[in-house]
RODO-397731 format. One record per residue (C-alpha): x, y, z; residue in three letters. Coordinates in steps of 0.001 Angstrom, whole numbers, padded with zeros to 6 digits, always signed. Layout:
residues N
XYZala;...
***
This chain:
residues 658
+023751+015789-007450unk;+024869+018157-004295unk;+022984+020205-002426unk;+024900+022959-000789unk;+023698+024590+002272unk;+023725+027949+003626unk;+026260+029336+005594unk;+024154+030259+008482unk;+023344+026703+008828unk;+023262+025333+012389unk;+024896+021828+011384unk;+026992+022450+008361unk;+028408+019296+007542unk;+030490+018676+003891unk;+028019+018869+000916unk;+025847+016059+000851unk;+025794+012690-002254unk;+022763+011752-003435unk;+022752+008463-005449unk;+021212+008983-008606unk;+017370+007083-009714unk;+016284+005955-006149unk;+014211+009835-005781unk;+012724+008678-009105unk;+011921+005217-007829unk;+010769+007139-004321unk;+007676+009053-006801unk;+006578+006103-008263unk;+006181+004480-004470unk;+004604+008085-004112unk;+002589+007908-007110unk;+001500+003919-006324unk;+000062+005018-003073unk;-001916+007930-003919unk;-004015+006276-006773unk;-004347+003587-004384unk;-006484+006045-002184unk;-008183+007557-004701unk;-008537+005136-007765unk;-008444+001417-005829unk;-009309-000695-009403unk;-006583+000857-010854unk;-003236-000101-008629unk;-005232-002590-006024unk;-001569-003202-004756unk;-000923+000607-004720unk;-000677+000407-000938unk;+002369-001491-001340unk;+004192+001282-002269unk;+004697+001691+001366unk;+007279-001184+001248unk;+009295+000352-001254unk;+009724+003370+001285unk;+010629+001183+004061unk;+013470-000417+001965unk;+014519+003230+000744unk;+014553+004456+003899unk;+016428+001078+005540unk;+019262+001762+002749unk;+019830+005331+002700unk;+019903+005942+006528unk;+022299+002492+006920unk;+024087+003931+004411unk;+024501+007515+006332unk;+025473+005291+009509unk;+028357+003335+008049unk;+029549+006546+006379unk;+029621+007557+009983unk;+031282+004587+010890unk;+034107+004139+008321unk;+035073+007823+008690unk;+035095+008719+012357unk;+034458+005046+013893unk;+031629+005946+015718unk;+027607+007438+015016unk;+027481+011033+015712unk;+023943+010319+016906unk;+023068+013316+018337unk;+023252+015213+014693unk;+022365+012230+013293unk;+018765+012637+015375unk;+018273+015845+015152unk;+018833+015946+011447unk;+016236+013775+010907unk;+013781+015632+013858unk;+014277+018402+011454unk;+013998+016255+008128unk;+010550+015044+009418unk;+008837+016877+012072unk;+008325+020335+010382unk;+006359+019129+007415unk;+003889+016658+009626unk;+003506+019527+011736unk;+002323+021787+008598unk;+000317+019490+007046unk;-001567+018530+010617unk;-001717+021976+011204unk;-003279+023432+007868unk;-005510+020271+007517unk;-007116+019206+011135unk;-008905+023049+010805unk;-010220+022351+007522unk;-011413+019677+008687unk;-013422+020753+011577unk;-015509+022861+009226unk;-016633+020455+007334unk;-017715+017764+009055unk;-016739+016732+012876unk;-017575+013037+011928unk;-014455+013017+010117unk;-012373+014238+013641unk;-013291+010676+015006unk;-010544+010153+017315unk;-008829+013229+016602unk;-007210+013772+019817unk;-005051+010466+019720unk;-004569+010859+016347unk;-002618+014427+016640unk;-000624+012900+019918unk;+000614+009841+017846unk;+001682+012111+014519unk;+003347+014805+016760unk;+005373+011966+018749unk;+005894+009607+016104unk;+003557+006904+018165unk;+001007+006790+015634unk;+000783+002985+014859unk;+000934+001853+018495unk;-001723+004715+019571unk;-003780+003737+016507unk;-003442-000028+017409unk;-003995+000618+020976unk;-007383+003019+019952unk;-008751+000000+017770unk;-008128+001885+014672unk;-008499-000087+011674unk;-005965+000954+008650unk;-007980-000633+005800unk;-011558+000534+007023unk;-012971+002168+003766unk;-016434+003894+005301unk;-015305+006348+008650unk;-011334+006734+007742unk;-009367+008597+010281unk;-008271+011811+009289unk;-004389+011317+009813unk;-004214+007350+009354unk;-001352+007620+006825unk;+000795+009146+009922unk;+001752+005448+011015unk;+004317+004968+008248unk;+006637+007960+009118unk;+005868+006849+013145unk;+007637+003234+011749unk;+010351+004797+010949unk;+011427+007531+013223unk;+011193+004655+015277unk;+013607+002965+013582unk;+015902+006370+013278unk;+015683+006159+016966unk;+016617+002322+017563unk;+019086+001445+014576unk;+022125+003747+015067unk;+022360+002136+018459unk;+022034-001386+016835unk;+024452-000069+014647unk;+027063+000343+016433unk;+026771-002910+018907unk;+027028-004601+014898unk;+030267-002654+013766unk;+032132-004457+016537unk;+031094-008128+014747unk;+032641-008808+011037unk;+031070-007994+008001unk;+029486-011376+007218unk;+027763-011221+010736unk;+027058-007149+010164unk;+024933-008176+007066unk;+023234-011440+008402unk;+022348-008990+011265unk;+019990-007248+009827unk;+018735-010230+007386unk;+017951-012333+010903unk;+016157-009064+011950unk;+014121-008865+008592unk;+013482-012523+009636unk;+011532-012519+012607unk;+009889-009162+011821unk;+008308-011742+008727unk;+008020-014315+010690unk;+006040-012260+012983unk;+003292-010565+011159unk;+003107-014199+009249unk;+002307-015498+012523unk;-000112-012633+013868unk;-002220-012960+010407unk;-002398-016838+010438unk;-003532-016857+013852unk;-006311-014514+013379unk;-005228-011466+014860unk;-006476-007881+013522unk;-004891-007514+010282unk;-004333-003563+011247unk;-001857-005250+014562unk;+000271-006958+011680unk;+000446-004138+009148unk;+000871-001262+011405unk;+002878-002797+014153unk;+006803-002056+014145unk;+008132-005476+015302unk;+005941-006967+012656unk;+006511-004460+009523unk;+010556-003578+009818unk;+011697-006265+007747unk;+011580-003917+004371unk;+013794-001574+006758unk;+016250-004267+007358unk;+016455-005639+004367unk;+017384-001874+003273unk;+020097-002062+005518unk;+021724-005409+004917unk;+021802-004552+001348unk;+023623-000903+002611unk;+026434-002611+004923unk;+026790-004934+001930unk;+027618-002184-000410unk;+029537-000377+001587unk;+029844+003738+001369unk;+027650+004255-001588unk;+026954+007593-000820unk;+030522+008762-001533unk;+031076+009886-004584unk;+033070+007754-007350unk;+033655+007070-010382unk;+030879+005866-011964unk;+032416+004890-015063unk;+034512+002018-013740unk;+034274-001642-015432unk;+032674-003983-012968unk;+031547-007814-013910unk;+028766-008298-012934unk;+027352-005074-014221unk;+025059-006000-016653unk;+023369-009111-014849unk;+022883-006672-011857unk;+021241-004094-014330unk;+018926-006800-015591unk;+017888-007825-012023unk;+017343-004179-011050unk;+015096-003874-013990unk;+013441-007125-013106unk;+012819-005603-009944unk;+011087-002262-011086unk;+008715-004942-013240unk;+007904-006957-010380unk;+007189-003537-008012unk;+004747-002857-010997unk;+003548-006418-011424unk;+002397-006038-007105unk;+000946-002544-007548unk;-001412-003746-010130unk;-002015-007273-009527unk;-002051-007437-005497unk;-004838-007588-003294unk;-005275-006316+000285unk;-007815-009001+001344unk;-005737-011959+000339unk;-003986-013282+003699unk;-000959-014320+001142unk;+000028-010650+000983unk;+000838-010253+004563unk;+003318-010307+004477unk;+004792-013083+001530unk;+003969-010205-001535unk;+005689-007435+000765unk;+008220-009778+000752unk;+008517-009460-002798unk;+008258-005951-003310unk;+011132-005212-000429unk;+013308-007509-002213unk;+012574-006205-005674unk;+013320-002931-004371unk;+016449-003790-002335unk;+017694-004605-006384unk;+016866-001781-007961unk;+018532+000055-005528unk;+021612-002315-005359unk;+021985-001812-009156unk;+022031+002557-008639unk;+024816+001978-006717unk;+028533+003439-008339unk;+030307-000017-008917unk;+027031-000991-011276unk;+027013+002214-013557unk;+028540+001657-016565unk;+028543+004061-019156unk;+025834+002105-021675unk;+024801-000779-019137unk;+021027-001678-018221unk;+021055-000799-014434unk;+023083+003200-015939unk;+019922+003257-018080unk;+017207+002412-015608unk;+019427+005182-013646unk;+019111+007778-016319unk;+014857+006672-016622unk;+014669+007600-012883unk;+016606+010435-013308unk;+014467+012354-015512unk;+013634+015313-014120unk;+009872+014937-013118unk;+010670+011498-011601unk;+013023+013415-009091unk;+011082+016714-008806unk;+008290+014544-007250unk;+010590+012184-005431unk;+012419+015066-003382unk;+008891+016253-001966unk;+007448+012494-002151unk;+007521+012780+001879unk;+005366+015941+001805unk;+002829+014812-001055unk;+002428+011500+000731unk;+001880+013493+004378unk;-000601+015999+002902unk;-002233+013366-000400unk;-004140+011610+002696unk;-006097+014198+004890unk;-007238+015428+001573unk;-008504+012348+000420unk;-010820+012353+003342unk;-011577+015889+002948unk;-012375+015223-000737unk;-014366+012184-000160unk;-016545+013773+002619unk;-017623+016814+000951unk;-017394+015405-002737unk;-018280+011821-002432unk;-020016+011090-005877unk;-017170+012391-008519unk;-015663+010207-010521unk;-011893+008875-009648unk;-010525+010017-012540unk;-011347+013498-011711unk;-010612+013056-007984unk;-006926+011398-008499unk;-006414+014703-010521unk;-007572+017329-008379unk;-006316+015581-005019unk;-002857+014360-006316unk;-002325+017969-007918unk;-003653+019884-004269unk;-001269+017542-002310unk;+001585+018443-005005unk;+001159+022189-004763unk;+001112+021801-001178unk;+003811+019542-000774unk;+006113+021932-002990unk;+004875+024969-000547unk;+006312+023233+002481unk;+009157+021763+001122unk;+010169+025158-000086unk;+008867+027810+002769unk;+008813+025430+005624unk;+010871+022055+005448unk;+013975+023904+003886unk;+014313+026920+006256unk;+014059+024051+009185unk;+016361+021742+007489unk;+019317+023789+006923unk;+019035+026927+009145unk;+017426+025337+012401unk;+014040+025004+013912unk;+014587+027594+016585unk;+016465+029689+014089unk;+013323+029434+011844unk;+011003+030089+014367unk;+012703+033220+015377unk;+012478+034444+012093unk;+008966+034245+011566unk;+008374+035673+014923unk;+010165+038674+013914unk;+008224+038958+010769unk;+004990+038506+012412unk;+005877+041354+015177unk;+006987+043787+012134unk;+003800+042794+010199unk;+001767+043717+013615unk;+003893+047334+013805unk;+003165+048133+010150unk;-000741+047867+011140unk;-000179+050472+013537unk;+001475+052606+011391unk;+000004+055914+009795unk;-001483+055831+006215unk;-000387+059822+005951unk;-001881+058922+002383unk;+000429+056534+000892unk;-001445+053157-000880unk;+001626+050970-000253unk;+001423+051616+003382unk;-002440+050456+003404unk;-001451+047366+001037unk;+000922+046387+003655unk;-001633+047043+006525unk;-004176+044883+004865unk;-001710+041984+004002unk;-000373+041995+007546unk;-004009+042032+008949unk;-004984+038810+006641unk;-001841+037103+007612unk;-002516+037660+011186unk;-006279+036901+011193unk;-005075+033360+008975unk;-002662+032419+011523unk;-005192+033054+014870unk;-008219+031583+012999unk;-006333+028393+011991unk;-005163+028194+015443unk;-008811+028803+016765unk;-010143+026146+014188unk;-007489+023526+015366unk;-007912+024040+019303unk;-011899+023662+018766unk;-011273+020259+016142unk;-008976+019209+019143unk;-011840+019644+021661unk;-015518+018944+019567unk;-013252+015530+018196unk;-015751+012684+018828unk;-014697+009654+020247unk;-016616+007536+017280unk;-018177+008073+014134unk;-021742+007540+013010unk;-021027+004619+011879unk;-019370+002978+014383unk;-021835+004272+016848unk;-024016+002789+014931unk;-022491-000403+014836unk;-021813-000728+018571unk;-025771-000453+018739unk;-026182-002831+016692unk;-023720-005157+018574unk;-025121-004604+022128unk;-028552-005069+020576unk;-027475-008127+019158unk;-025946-009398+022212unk;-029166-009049+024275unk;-030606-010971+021371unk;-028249-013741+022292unk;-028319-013962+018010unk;-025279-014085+015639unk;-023324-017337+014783unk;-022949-018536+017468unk;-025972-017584+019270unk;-029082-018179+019388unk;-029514-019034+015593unk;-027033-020994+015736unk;-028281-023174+018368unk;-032059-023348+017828unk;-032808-026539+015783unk;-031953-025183+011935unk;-031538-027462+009092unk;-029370-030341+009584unk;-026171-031049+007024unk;-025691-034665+006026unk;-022599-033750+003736unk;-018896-034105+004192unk;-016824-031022+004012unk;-014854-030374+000923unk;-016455-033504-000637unk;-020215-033181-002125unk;-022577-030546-000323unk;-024290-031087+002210unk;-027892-031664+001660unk;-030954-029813+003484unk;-033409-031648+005416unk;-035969-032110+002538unk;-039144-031474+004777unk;-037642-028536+005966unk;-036878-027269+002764unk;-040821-028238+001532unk;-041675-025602+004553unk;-039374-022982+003515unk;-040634-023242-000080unk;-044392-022373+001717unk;-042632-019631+004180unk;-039332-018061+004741unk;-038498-018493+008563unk;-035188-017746+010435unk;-034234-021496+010947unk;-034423-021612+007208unk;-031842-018877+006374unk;-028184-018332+006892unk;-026424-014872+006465unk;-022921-014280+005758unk;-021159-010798+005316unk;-019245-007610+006167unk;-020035-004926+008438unk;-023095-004127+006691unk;-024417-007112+008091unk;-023188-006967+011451unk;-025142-003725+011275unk;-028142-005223+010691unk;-027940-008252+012750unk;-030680-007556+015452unk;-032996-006025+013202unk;-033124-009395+011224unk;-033094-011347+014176unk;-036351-009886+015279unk;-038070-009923+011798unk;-036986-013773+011676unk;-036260-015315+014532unk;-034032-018086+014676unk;-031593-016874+011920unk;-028087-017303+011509unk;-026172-014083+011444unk;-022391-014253+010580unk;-021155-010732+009726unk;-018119-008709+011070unk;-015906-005892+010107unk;-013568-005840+006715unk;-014879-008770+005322unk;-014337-009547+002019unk;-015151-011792-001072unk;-012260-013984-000071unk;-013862-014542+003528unk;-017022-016627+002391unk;-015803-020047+001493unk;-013986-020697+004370unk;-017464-019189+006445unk;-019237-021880+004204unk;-017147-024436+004867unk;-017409-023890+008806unk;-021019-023418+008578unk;-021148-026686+007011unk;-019374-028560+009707unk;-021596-027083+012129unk;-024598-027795+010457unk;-025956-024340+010157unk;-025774-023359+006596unk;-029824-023391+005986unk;-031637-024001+002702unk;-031274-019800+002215unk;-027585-018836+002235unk;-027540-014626+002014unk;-024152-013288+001303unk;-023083-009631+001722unk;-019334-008981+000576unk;-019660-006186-002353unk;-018627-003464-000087unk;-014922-004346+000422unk;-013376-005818-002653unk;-014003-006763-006403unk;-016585-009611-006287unk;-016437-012032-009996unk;-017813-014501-011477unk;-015657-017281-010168unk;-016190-016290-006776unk;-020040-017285-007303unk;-019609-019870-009383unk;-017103-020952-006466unk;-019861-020727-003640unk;-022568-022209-005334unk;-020610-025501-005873unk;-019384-025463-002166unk;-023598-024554-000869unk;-024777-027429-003225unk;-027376-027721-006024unk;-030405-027751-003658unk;-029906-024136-001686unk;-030488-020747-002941unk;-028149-017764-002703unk;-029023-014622-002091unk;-026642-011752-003260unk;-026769-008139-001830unk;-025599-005117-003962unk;-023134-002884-002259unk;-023372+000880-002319unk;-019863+003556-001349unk;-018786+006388-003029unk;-017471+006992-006377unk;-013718+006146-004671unk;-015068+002692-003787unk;-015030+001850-007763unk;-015124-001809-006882unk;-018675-001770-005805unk;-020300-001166-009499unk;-017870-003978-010677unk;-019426-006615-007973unk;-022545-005515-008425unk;-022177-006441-012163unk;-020993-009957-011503unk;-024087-010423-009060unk;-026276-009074-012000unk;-024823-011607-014487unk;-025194-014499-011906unk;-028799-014097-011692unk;-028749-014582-015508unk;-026576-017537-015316unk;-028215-019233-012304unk;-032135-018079-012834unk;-033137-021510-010799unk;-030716-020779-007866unk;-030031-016865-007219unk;-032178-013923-006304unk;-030733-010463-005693unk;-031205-008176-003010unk;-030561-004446-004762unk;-029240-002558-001431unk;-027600-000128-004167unk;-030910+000204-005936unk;-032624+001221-002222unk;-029886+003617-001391unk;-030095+005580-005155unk;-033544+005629-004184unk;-033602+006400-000800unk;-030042+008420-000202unk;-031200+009297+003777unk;-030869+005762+004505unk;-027300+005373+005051unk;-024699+007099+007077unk;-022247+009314+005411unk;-020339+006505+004127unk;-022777+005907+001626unk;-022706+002462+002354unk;-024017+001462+006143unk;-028334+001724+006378unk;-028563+003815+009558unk;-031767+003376+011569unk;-034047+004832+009217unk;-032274+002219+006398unk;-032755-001190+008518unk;-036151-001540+007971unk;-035673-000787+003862unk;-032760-003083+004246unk;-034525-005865+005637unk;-037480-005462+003275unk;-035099-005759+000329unk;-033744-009483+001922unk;-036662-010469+002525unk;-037830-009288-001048unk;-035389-011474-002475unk;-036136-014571-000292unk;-039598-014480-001369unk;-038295-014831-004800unk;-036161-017399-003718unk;-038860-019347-002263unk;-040471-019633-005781unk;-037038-021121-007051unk;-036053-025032-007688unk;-032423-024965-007107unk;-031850-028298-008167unk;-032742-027365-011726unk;-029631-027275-014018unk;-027539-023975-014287unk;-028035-021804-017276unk;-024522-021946-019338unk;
***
């Protein structure tokens, strides 16, 4: 395929290869990560798609480079940066643009941080601003508006810093030019395995450059290794290895789908180990598009022709602007529409971000591309002025004249009122949400409490654990557990959990004092056994263990089943419902499993029905549908301690229902 550019153009360089299947490839990535956003229990790994970008974008630009390379024996970087300032900046600049007003009038909660947010998109510092801000990339409740930004920020970044690598490499031979990169891809793994094993913010490790370039430079070891693929060849060449390459390459598509739909964003494991997997799955499928691998009839020529067809690369040329624009109007969507079904929602947002995508890739992104920015510019100025001198011509009678007036007059009022709109979103932009104003309440509140873990319920004299951990349970202090069968005090209850607890934190500490509290941000099913096992070694999992995790992932069966072998026979669990929006389509699933665990453990679990409060009460949470604001503690805290009443009534010990 060639694209041939207009004469006019300001860089007008020979017509331009395109290797055939990877734009196909590019809308599945596309495709992966919207239905992530919208539809979660469908393609859990859909985020991952991401990593197939990277790699994309690691072998195509490498391979632009060594083009340079072999035929002039040097980068032109200049044109090589400003081709890609024009190949990127235009279309985040439109979608900002047309969205951020939108936006502010709606709802101004969703503008949180809005000001950082449009600095970091319009320089391509998104990540680092957004790490620097505290941003969180996988908060589900109070999203920022342009979070998806940090991706294309990666990798100008990596426009900016790699030709200059480049070219240091093209002095070394080519087995040290491809371990180069490889070494690079290295330490950027070894990095963000590092960062997530020590703790740090998962957001640091995901979003961070340093830590998240190894799917870029495994792109580009894979391009030096394969030389000038984007030249065009014959295709029909006999090559050995053909046919075991086309088998890999479709091994690799299978394994790309095998993450999307089987990954999981709360499992440490994936960060970066099944990223791993994905870059290198892509890096074959995009080995086996290359020339020397296309025989007529082979696997890796028909996987070609399958991401060929024509949809496939319709969507994959504008994959950059559905993937820009697919995000703002998920939070758009979700703010104003937050109870219809996914289904519905991954319809009408992936086919708004398509339309719009297709609109700036044909009225905006071209024009920029190929004639110039400036050039552009200029060109719309002088439309606008002609538009402004047909208002103030004379009707003398003639319709078409007062057609023209009135479309000139709507164009005009569009382009100042969007400008209005996005000054005013640029200056009302709160600093925080609801929600996390909220939550810093609750934390300073907390604080002065002296409660949480490692506070003051932690310290006052709670039940003492006579168990080793990982061997049998520990066992309550049997007198205290004959008191907390009469009454439910805090030294008799431990609670583990997300933000939802965090939330709540002082207003259970001062309706039972003495409690453990252990809730933070993010948390997810996969958090509470290693919390049970540490509250176990510190003796201050009580006789009532509450748990709070349905907000943030897909609670089942085994994960009960799993924490009421590691809290023992002789404690009660109490389970809290979560409650989101119809996006968050994990909820209703770990609410189920909660249900059924109350019917399989009658003698050991009680439920408290936060979803059941909410449906009832819908003024009780922030706009995330999930978070009890101030008028919600008090119903929350009833609920809990609804459920530990119940619980008090319970003999544990009694054998499980099978």
């Amino acid at each position: 395929m060639q694209i041939q550019k207009p004469e006019n153009s300001a860089i007008s360089p020979s017509p331009t290869f395109r290797l055939g299947g990877l734009d196909g490839l590019r809308a599945i990535a596309c495709i992966a990560v919207l239905v992530y956003h919208t539809w979660a229990t469908i393609l859990p790994g859909g985020f991952l798609g991401v990593d197939v970008f990277f790699v994309l974008s690691g072998f195509l630009i490498t391979s632009l480079l060594v083009k340079d390379l072999e035929n002039y024996g040097t980068i032109r970087i200049a044109r090589f940066w400003m081709r890609r300032w024009r190949r990127l900046f235009p279309a985040v600049f439109t979608a900002v643009f047309v969205t951020v007003p939108i936006a502010a009038l709606i709802n101004t909660d969703i503008l949180v941080k809005l000001r950082s947010q449009v600095l970091g998109a319009f320089t391509f510092t998104y990540n680092w601003v957004s790490i620097a801000t505290g941003s969180e990339y996988f908060e589900q409740g109070s999203p920022n508006l342009l979070t998806n930004m940090w991706t294309l920020a990666v990798e100008q970044q990596f426009y900016i810093l790699w030709p200059v690598i480049m070219m240091g490499l093209w002095w070394l031979n080519r087995s040290l030019r491809i371990a180069s990169p490889l070494i690079l891809a290295a330490a950027s793994l070894g990095l963000m395995a590092y960062l997530v094993a020590g703790g740090a913010d998962v957001t640091r490790a995901y979003m961070g450059t340093d830590s998240h370039a190894f799917g870029l430079m495994i792109g580009a070891a894979i391009a030096i290794m394969a030389g000038s693929v984007l030249e065009p060849s014959d295709e029909q060449r006999p090559h050995v290895p053909a046919q075991i390459m086309g088998i890999l390459s479709v091994l690799g598509l299978v394994g790309v789908f095998a993450c999307f739909v089987f990954a999981d964003e709360h499992i440490s494991i994936t960060y970066p180990w099944v990223m791993l997997i994905v870059a290198v799955c892509t890096a074959l499928i995009s080995l086996g598009m290359t020339a020397r691998y296309q025989q007529a009839g082979s696997v890796a020529y028909r996987l070609r022709a399958f991401l060929d067809l024509r949809p496939f690369t319709w969507i994959g040329e504008r994959s950059y602007g559905i993937y820009l624009w697919h995000w703002p109007v998920v939070v758009i969507w979700q703010t104003v529409f937050p109870d219809v079904h996914p289904a519905l929602t991954t319809l009408i947002i992936g086919g708004v971000s398509i339309t719009a995508a297709a609109l700036s890739f044909k009225y905006v992104e071209n024009p920029m591309r190929y004639n110039g920015i400036n050039a552009t510019l200029r060109q719309w100025f002088g439309v606008l002025c002609t538009q402004v001198s047909t208002m103030r011509q004379s009707n003398d009678g003639d319709s078409s004249v007062l057609t023209k007036k009135w479309f000139a007059a709507m164009r005009l009022f569009a382009a100042v009122l969007c400008s209005s709109l996005f000054v005013y979103a640029l200056v009302a932009a709160p600093v925080e949400s609801e929600v996390e104003a909220g939550f810093q309440k609750s934390e300073q509140a907390s604080q002065q409490n002296g409660n949480g873990a490692n506070g003051q319920g932690a310290q006052q004299g709670g039940v003492q654990n006579g168990g080793q951990q990982g061997g049998a349970a520990a066992q309550p202090d049997k007198d205290a557990v004959t008191k907390a069968e009469a009454i439910v005090t805090g030294e008799h209850i431990t609670v583990l959990g997300d933000s939802v607890i965090a939330m709540v934190d002082p207003v259970m500490a001062n309706k039972w004092p003495g409690i453990v509290v252990d809730g933070e941000k993010n948390r997810s099913q996969h958090s509470i056994s290693p919390l049970i096992q540490q509250h176990l070694a510190d003796n201050t999992l009580r006789h009532y263990v509450v748990i709070g995790v349905a907000n943030n992932g897909t609670i089942r069966d085994s994960d009960i089943d799993r924490w009421l072998q590691e809290i023992g026979p002789d404690r009660v669990l109490v389970l809290i419902t979560g409650h989101g929006t119809a996006r968050t389509t994990w909820i209703p699933e770990s609410n189920a499993a909660i249900a059924r665990a109350k019917e399989r453990y009658p003698q050991q679990v009680t439920i408290a029905d936060w979803y059941t409060i909410v449906e009832q009460n819908p003024d009780a949470v922030y706009r995330d549908r999930t978070h009890p604001n101030p008028d919600g503690n008090p119903l929350f805290v009833a609920e809990v301690e609804k459920a530990l009443n119940e619980g008090s009534k319970l003999t544990p010990s009694v054998e499980a229902k099978k």
